[in-house]
C-alpha atoms as one frame of an Amber mdcrd trajectory, in Angstrom:
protein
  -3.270  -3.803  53.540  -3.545  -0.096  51.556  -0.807  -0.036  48.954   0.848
   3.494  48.766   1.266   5.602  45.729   4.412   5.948  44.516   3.829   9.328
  42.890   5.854  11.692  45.228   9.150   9.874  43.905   8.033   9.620  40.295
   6.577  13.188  40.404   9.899  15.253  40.787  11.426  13.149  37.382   8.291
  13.992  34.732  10.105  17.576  34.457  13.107  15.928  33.102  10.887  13.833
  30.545   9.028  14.113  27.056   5.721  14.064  27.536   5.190  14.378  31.014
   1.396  14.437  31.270   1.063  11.031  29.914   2.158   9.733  33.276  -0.331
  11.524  35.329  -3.668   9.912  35.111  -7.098  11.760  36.096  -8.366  11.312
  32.444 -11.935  11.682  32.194 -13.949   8.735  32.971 -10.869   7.124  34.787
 -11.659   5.116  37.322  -9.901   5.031  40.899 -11.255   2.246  43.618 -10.813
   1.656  47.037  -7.453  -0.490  47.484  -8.706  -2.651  50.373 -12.446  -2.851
  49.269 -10.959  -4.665  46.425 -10.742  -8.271  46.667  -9.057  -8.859  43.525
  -7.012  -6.786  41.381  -6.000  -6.319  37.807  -3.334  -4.435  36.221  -4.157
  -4.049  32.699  -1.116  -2.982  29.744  -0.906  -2.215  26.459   2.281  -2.369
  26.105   2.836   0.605  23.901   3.272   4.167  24.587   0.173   6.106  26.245
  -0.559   7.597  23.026  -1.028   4.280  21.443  -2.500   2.252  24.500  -5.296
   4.751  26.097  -7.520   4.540  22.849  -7.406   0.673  22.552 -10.654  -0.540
  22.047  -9.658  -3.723  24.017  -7.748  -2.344  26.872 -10.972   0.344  27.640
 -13.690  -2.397  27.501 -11.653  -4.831  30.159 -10.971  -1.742  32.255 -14.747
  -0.710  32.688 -16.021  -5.100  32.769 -13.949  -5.763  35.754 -14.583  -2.031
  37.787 -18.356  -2.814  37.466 -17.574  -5.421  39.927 -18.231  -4.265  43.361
 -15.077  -6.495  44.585 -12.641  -5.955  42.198 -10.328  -3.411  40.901  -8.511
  -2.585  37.598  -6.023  -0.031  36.730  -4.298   0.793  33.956   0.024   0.671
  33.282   1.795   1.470  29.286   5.060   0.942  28.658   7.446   4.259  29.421
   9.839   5.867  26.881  13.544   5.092  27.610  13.952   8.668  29.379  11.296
   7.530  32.112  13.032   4.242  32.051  16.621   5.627  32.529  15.414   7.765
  35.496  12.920   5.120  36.955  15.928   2.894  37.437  17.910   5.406  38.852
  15.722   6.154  41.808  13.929   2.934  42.461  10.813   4.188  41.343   8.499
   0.705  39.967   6.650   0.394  37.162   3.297   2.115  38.054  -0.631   2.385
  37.173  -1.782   5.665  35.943  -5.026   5.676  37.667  -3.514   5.907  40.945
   0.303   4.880  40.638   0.278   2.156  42.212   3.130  -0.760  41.843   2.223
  -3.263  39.675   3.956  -5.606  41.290   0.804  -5.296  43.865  -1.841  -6.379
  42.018  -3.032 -10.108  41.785  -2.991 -10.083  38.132  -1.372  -8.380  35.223
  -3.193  -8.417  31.796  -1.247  -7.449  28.715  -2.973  -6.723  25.612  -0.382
  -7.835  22.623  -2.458  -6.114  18.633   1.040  -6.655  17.757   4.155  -8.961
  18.714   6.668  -6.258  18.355   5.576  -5.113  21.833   7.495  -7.991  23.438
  10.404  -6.564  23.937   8.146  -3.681  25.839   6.359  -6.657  28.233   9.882
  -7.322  29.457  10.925  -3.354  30.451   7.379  -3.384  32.376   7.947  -6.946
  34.206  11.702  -5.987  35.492  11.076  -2.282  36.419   7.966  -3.531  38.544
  10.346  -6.042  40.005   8.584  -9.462  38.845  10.738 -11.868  37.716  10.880
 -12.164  33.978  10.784 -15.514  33.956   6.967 -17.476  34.333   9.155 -20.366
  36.479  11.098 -17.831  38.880   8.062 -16.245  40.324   6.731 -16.813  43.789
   2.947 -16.086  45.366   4.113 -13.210  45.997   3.911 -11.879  42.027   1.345
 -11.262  39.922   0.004 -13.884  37.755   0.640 -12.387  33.578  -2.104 -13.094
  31.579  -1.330 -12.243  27.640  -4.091 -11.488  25.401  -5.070  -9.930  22.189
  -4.367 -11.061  18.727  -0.821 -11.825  19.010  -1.675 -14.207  22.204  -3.396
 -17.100  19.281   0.253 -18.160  19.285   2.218 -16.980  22.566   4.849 -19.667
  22.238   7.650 -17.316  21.798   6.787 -15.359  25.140   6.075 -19.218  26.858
   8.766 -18.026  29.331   7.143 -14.707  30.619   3.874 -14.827  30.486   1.458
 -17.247  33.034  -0.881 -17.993  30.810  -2.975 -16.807  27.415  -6.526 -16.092
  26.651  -6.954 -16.780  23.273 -10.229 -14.613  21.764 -12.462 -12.015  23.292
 -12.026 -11.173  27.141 -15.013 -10.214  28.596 -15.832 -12.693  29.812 -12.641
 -14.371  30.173 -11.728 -11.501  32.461 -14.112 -12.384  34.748 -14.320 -16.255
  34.885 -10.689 -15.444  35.634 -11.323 -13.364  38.407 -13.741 -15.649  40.038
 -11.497 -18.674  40.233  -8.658 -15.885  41.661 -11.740 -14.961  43.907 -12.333
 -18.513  45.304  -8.797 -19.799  45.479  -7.821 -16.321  48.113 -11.049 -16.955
  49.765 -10.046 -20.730  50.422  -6.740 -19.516  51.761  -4.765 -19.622  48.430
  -4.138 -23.557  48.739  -1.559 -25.029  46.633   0.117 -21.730  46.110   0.691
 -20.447  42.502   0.892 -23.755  41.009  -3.129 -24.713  42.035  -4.484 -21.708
  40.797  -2.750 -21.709  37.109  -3.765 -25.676  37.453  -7.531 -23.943  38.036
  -7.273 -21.347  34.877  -5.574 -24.167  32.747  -8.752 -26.840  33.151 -11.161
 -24.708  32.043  -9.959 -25.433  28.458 -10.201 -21.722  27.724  -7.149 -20.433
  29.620  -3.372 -21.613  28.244  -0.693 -22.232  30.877   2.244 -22.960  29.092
   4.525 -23.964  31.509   1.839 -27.204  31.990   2.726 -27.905  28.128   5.837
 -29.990  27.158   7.434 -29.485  23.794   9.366 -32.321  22.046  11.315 -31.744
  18.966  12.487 -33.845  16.187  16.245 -33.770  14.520  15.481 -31.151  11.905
  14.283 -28.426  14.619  10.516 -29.302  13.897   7.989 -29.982  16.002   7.400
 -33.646  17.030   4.837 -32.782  19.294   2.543 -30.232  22.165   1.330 -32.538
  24.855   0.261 -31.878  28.558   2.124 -32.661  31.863  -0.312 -33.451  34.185
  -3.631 -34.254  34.330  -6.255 -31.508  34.482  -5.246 -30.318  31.637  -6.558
 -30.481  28.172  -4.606 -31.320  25.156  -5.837 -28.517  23.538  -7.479 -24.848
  24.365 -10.135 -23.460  22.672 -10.881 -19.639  22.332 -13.690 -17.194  23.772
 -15.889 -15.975  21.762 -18.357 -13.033  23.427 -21.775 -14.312  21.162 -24.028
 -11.403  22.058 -22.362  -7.889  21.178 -25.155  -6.248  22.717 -24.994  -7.674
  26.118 -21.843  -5.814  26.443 -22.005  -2.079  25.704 -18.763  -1.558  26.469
 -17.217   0.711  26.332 -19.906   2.923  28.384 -17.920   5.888  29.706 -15.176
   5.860  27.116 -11.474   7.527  28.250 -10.765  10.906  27.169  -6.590  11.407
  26.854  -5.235  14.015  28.825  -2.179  14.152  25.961  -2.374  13.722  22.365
  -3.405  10.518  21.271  -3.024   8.570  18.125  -7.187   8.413  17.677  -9.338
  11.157  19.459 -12.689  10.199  18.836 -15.289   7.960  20.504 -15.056   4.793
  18.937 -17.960   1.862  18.740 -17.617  -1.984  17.443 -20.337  -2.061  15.409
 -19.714  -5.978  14.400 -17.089  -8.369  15.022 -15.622 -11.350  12.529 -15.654
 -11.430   9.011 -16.179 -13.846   6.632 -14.735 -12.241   3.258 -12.218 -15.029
   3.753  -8.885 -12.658   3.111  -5.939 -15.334   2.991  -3.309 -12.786   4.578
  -5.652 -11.610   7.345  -5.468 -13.208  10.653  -7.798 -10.979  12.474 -10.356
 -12.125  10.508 -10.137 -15.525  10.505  -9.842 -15.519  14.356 -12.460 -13.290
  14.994 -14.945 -15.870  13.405 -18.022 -15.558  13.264 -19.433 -12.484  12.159
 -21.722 -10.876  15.080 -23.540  -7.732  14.575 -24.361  -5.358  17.241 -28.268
  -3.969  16.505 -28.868  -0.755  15.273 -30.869   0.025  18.508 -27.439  -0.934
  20.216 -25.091   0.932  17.498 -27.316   4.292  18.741 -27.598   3.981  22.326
 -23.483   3.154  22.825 -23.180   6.443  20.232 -25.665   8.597  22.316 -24.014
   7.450  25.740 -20.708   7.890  25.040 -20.927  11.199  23.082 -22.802  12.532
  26.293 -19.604  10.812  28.761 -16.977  12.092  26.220 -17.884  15.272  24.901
 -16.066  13.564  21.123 -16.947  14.809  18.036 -16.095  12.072  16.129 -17.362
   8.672  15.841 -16.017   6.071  14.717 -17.837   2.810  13.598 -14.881   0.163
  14.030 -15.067  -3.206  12.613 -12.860  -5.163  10.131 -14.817  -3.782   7.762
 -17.790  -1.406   8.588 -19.937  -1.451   5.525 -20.413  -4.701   5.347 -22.812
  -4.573   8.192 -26.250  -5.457   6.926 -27.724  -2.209   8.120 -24.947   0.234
   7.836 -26.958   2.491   5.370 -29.917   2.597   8.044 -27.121   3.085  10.716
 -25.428   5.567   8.951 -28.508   7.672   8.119 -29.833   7.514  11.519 -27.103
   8.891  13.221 -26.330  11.710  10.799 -30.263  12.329  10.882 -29.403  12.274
  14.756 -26.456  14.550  15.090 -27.232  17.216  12.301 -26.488  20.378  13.129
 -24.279  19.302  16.140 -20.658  19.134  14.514 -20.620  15.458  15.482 -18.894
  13.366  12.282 -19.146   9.557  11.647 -15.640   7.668  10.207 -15.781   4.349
   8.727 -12.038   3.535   9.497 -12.265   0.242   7.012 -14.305   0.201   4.019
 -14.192  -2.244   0.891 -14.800  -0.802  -2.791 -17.119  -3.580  -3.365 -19.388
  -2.408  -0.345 -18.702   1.623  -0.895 -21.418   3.997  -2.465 -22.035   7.371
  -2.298 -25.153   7.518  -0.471 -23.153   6.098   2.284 -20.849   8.630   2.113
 -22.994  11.573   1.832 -24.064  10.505   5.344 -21.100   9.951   6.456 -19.337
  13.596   5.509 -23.051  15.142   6.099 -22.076  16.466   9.567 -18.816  16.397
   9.490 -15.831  17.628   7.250 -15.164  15.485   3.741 -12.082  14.025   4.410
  -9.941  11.327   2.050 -11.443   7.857   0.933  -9.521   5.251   1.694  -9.436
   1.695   0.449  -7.578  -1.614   0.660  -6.938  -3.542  -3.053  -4.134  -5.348
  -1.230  -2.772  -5.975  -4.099  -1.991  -4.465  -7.585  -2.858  -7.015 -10.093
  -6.337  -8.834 -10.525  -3.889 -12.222 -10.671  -2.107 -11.551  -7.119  -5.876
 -10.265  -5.961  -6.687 -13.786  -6.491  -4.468 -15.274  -4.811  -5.059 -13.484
  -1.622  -8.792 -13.720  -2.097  -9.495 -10.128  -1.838 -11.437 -10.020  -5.179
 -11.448  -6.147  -6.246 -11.573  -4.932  -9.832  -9.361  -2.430 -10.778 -12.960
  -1.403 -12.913 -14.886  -1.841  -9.101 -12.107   0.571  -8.171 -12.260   3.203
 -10.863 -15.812   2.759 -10.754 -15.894   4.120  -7.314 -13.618   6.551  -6.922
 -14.828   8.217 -10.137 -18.118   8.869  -8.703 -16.171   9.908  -5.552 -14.022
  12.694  -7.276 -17.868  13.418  -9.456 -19.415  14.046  -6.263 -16.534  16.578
  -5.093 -13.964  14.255  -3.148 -10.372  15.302  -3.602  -7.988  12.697  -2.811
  -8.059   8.630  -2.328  -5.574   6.419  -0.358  -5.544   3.024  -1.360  -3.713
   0.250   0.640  -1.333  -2.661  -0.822   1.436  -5.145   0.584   4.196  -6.406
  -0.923   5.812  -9.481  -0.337   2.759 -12.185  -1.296   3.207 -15.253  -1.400
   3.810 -16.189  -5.434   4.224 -12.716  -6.052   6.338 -11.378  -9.086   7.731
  -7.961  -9.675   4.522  -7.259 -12.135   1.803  -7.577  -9.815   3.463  -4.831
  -7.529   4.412  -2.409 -10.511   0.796  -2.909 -11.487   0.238  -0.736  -8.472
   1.779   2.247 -10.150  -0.435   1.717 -12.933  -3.596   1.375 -10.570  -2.905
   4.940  -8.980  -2.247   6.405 -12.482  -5.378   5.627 -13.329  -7.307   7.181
 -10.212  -5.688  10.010 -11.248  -6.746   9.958 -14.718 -10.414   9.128 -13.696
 -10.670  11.624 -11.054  -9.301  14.638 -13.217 -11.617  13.569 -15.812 -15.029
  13.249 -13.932 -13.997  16.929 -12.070 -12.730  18.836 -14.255  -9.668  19.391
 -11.953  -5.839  18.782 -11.399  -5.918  18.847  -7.885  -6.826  15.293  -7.398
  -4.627  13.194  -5.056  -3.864   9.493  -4.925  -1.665   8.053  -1.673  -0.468
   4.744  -2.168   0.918   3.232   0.982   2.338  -0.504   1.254   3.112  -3.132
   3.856   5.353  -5.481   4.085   3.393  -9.254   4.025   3.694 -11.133   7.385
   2.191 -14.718   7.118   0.398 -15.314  10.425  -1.032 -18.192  12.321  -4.360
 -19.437  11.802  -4.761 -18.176   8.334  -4.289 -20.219   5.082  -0.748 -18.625
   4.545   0.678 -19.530   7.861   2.447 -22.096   5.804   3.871 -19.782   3.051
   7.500 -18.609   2.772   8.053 -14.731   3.932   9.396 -12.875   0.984  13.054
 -11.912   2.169  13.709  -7.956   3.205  16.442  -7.336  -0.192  13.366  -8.708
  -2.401  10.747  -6.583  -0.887  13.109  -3.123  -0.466  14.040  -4.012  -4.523
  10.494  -4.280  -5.767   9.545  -1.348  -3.700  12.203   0.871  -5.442  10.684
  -0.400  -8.557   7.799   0.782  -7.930   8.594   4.365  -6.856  10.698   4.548
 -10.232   7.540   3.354 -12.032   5.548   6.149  -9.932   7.201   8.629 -11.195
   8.039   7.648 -14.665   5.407  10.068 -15.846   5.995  13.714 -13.827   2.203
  15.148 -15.216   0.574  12.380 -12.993   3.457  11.112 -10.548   3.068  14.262
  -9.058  -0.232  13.750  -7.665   0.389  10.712  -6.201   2.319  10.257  -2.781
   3.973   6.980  -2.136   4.726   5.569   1.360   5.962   2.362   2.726   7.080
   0.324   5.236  10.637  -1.796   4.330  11.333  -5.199   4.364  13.386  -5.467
   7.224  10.541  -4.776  10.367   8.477  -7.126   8.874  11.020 -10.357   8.727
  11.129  -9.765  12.711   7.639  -9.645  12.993   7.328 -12.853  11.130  10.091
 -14.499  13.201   7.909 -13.586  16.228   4.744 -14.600  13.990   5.289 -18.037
  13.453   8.175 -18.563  15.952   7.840 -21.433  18.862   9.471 -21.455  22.495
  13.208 -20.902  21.075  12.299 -17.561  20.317  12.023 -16.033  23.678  15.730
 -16.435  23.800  15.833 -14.046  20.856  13.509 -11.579  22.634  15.037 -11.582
  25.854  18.735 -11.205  24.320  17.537  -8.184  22.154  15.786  -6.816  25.461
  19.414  -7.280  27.271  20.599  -4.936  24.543  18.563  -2.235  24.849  15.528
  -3.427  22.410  12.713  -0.956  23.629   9.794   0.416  21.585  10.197  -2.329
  18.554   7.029  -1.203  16.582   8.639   2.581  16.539  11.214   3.007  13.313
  13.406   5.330  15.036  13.756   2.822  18.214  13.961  -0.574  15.458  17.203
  -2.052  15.070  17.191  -4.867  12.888  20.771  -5.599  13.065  20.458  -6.051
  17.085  17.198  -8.970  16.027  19.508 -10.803  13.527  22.468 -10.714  15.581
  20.497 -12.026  18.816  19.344 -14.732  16.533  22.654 -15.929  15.268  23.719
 -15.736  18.402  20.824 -17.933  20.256  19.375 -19.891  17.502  22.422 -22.106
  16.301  22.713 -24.148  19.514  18.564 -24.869  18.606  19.614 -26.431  15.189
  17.409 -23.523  13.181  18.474 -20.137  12.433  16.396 -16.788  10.913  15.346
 -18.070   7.800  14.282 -21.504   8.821  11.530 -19.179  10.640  10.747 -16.750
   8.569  11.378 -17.379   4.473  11.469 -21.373   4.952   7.768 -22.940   3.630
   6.254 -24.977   6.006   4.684 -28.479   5.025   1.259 -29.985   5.238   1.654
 -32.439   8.149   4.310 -30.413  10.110   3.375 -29.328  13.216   3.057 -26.034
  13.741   3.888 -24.161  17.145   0.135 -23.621  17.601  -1.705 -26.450  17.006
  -2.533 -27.206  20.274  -4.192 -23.855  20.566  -7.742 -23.900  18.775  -9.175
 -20.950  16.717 -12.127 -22.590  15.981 -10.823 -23.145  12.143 -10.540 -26.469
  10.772  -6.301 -27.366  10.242  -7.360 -29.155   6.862  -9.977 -26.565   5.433
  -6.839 -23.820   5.716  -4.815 -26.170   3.984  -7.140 -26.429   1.545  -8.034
 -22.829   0.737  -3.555 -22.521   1.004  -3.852 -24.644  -2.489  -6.519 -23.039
  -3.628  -4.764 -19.615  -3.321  -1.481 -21.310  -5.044  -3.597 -22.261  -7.809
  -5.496 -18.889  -8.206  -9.287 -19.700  -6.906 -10.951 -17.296  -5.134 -13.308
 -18.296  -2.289 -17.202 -16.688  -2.164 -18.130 -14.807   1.124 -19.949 -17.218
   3.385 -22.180 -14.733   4.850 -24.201 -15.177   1.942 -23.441 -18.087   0.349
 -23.340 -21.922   1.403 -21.168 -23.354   4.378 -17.345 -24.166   2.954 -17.028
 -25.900   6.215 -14.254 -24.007   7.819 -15.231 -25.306  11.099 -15.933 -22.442
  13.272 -19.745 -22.592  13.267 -19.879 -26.219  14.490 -17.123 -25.490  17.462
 -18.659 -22.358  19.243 -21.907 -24.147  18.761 -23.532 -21.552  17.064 -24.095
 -19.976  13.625 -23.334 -16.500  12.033 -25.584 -13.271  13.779 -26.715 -11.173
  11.022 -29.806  -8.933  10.796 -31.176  -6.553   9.425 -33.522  -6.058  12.055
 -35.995  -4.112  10.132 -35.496  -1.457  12.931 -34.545   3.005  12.826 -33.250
   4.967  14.569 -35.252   7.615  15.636 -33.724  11.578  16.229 -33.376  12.441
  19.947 -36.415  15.035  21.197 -35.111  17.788  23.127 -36.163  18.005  27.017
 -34.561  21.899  26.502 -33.197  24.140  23.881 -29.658  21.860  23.364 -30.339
  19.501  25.646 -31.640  15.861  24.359 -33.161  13.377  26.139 -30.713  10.690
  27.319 -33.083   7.988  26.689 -30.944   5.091  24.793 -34.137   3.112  23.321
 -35.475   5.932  20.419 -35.969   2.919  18.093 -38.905   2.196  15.882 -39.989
  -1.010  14.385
């Protein structure tokens, strides 16, 4: 039965919005399927403004896997800015796809994409405008099934109560063992209702259901213990893990916003994982192991989707792009490719330890030279060991010097403040760091006009990384040492001037921690700062941290545990932790371990290239790490006519 569009009644409100076009679909590439051809269908969110969701790497890649299928169909739905909301509400008008405005409420399945937990609050305006009931226990077979992803799913305890189940790990092919058991269980007539096909997802081991999962607790508010509640399902789920980068292209036909978008450019994964063993970082712990896409890959996803996009721009995306074996062959092939053309190549992450210049000659060749930017982390070599990310302030100067020698004008380097054993030293030091760039730059050029942005984080300890166990440094300690900082900045005018300074305060990042490490109790918090009007949580002008800490006073008490016992309270080694039934491949003991080692200062060698320290994720996915080189070039593309190249993806040579 056709579903209809509910665009006539949401088309006479967009004049009354911001942003109007964002709500109108028809992007290029978009993809809009016969309703009743379709024997499943997907809903897919990001769960984040347009501007934020359409260019998610994630989001576009599920979108085109599951419309491949001849039998399925997959739209696309963001969350709406409170102006939409108002008016939605006020004229029954559901939350809606942008491909072709459908209800969401329609679909089989909904798939929300979480990069960050302070889109929760967003997950709950999209599940009551489209009318499903926020609760996982209240709905009927007659709702969606809410499937949370992304990195934020590896621990999606404190949305347990609104979301179906969790995919921890990469989705292609999640998405589509997903849709096959949703495929078979219609076909057979849906038996046992909703509660036989979540039964099906949850005993494939890869699929958490949490309502399946009891949680007991012990006196103190901890953890006693995670344990199933009936039989076909595991005691623990592991994650996906897509082996084989280039058996999935994806995405092919990239989307091309219709409004302004936070990245306009056509992006590709060149590698996923990372194995530099950065204690803070979750993504790349969880994204174990590394897995290269080929160079003969890299170029024919470049060529395709500059030809479906009509970009300028690409970006090679990983956690950090130039540590790909054969990024200078990459590099040089495409800009050998494209010159002439006014196509550019970005490397959006890049460590100083794995920068040169060659690399970004090529880079800039085609393109304009824009800023360097870098990550120390932090701004002492003592606090640099502790997190593991082992860059000289020497490496540093080293680099940028032959940078601002070679005719670069301005660096941005990246810190955090807020690490675990952390003094107010190690983040003055970052002052000092900046000064120096200065110094080094105006000396190898010959100019004044050198630049230095320093821009700092608040620390969040996340799961599945050797500081899910540390203390979070409270929001008056972080906002202090930042001031500290800005006064040190500027302590000398003749060089403060030439360095810019911004930063993120304390407070944001305490509720992001709270919904880091939190357990089931917390969706009380969410849904109670929801109530209130919490909207847009990742956007400083929609944040209200007084309405998070009053929610939690008010719900957490009655739980035993309050905000701090969350967030700044250190966890210890044999507690259990709200995700321990949920496996990221990494071994609970070897974190622990490399937690001590960071407490006492060691720094850990990249296992790419050294021996095995036995983390644990090799042995579970039953594999090892993918890493060329290949041996393999890229070749330029011959012209078939005067601007016109061949579209033949395999120009490789041996």
């Amino acid at each position: 039965m056709s579903v209809e569009s509910v665009f006539p009644a949401l088309e006479p409100l967009l004049p009354q919005v911001s942003k109007p076009v964002q709500y109108v679909g028809g992007e290029l590439n978009a993809t809009v399927k016969d309703w009743d051809a379709a024997t499943v269908r997907w809903s897919l969110m990001y769960p984040d403004a347009y501007e934020v969701g359409l260019p998610n790497q994630g989001v576009m890649i599920l979108y085109e896997v599951l419309n491949e299928q001849p039998d399925v169909l997959a739209e696309r739905t963001y969350a709406v800015w409170p102006d939409l909301e108002r008016l939605m509400r006020e004229h029954g008008v559901p939350q809606f796809t942008v491909d072709a405005h459908r209800p969401v409420r329609a679909f089989d399945l909904l798939g929300v994409s979480f990069a960050t937990e302070l889109g929760y609050t967003n997950l709950l305006t999209a599940l009551d405008l489209a009318g499903i009931p926020l609760h996982a226990a209240d709905r009927t077979d007659d709702d969606p099934i809410v499937v949370a992803g992304g990195h934020a799913a590896f621990n999606p305890e404190p949305i347990s109560r609104f979301v179906d189940a969790a995919v921890l790990g990469d989705g292609e092919e999640a998405v589509l063992e997903i849709t096959d058991l949703v495929r078979t269980w219609k076909a057979e007539g849906r038996p046992g209702g909703r509660d036989e096909i979540l039964t099906r997802l949850a005993e494939t081991g890869g699929i958490y259901v949490p309502r399946f999962y009891d949680v007991e607790y012990l006196p103190d508010g901890r953890i006693q213990r995670v344990v199933p509640n009936r039989e076909r399902v595991p005691y623990r789920v592991f994650k996906r893990t897509t082996m084989d980068l280039d058996a999935w292209p994806y995405p092919k036909q990239p989307l091309v916003p219709l409004a302004e978008s936070v990245h306009e450019r056509m992006s590709v994964e060149i590698f996923r994982g990372c194995t530099r063993g950065c204690r803070f970082c979750q993504a790349g712990m969880i994204t174990r192991p590394v897995r290269e896409r080929s160079i003969e890959g890299i170029g024919a996803m470049v060529q395709r989707g500059l030809a479906a996009t009509g970009f300028e721009e690409v970006g090679l995306l990983s956690l950090s792009s130039a540590d790909h074996s054969e990024i200078a062959e990459v590099t040089k092939g495409l800009a050998d490719r494209y010159e002439g053309t006014n196509t550019s190549l970005s490397l959006p992450s890049t460590r100083v330890d794995a920068f040169n210049i060659d690399l970004a000659n090529e880079l800039s060749r085609n393109g304009r030279r824009s800023g360097l930017t870098f990550a120390p982390e932090g701004g002492s070599e003592r606090i640099r060991r502790v997190i593991n990310k082992m860059v000289s302030e020497e490496d540093l100067i080293r680099t940028v010097s032959a940078a601002f020698g070679a005719g670069w004008r301005q660096v941005k380097l990246y810190f955090m403040c807020g690490l675990p054993t952390e003094t107010d030293d190690d983040v003055l030091q970052i002052a000092e760091m900046a000064k120096n760039v200065i110094r080094a730059g105006r000396e190898v050029s010959g100019r004044k006009d050198i630049r230095c942005t320093i821009s700092i984080g608040g620390f969040v300890p996340k799961p599945h990384t050797p500081f899910q166990w540390a203390a979070q440094c409270d929001p008056a300690t972080v906002d202090a040492r930042l001031r500290k900082l800005r006064e040190a900045v500027n302590s000398d005018r003749n060089l403060g001037r030439n360095i810019g300074m911004r930063y993120h305060d304390g407070q944001p990042s305490l509720i992001e921690g709270l919904l880091s490490r939190g357990d089931r109790r917390i969706g009380h918090v969410i849904e109670r700062v929801w109530r209130e009007g919490g909207r847009f949580d990742g956007w400083s002008e929609h944040f209200s941290y007084e309405r998070w800490v009053a929610a939690a006073a008010a719900e957490l008490p009655s739980f035993g545990v309050d905000l701090a016992w969350f967030t700044t309270r250190e966890r210890e080694e044999l507690e259990v932790l709200p995700w321990d039934h949920l496996d990221s491949g990494l071994d609970k003991e070897w974190l622990w371990a490399d937690w001590q080692d960071a407490l006492d200062e060691r720094e850990q060698d990249d296992c790419r290239w050294t021996p095995c320290f036995d983390c644990g994720v090799c042995p579970a996915m039953g594999t090892d790490i993918e890493v060329g080189p290949t041996g393999r070039t890229l070749l330029p593309i011959a012209p078939v006519g005067k601007g016109s190249p061949v579209r033949n993806p395999a120009l490789i040579q041996p």
